[in-house]
C-alpha positions in Angstrom: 16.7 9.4 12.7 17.2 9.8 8.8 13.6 10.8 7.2 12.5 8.8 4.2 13.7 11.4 1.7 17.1 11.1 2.3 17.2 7.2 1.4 18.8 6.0 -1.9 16.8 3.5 -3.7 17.4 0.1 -2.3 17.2 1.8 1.2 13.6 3.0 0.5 12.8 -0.5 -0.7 14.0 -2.2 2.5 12.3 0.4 4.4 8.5 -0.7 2.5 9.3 -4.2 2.9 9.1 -3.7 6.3 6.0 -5.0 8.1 6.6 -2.8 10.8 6.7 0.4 8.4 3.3 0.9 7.7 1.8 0.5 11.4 2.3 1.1 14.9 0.0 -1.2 16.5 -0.9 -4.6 17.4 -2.3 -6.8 14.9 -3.7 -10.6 16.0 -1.3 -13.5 15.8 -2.9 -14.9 13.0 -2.2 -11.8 10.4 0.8 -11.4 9.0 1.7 -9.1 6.8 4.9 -9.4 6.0 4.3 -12.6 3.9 1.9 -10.4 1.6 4.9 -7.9 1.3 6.9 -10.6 0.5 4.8 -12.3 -2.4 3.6 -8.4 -3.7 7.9 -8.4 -4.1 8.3 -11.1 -5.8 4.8 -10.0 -8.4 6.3 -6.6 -8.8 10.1 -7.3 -9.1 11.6 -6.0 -12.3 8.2 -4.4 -13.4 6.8 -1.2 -14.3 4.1 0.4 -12.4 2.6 1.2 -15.7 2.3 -2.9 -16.6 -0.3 -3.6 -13.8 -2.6 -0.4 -15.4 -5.5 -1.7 -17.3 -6.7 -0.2 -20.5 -9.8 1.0 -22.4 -10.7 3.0 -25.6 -13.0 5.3 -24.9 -16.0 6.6 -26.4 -13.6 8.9 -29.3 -11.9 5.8 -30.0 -8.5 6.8 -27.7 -7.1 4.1 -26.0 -6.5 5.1 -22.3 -5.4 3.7 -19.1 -6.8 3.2 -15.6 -5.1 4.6 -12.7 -5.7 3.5 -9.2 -6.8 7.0 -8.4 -9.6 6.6 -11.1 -11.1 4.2 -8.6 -13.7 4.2 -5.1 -14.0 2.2 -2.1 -9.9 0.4 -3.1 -8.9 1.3 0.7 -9.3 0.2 3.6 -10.0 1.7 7.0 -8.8 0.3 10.0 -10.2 1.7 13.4 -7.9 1.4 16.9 -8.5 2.2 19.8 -5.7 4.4 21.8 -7.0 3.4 25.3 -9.6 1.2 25.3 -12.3 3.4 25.4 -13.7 5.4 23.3 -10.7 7.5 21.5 -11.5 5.4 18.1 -9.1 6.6 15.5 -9.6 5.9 11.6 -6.1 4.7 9.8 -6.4 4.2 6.0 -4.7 1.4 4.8 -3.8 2.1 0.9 -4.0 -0.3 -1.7 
């Protein structure tokens, strides 16, 4: 198995357009999350990461930009359950 780092570019994106490359378990019927990958594609495609920042001038008059990391409460947290007891495990979904 080839780790992530030894991808070229168009590999990598394949590999993160993937539904099953961000999870390893179940999810109902009902969610699927490979149509949000797809439409996140089609918003992103051909676009900096730098064009979805935000901007503000602060209080010495500087305009600066908003990074996600500047930001609280933006992830989620999923919690599964291994065996169907009580072995609840926290999984952070990014956003």
């Amino acid at each position: 198995m080839r780790r992530i780092l030894e991808f070229n570019h168009i590999e990598v994106r394949e590999f993160f357009l993937k539904e099953e490359s961000y999870f390893n378990f179940d999810l109902p019927q009902y969610f699927v999350f490979q149509n949000l990958l797809h439409q996140l594609s089609q918003q992103i495609a051909g676009r900096n990461i730098t064009d979805f920042y935000s901007t503000y001038v602060n209080v010495y008059g500087k305009t600066k930009s908003t990074n996600p990391c500047d930001f609280e409460n933006v992830n989620y947290i999923i919690l599964n359950n291994k065996d169907g007891k009580f072995a609840w495990r926290q999984t952070k979904v990014l956003l």
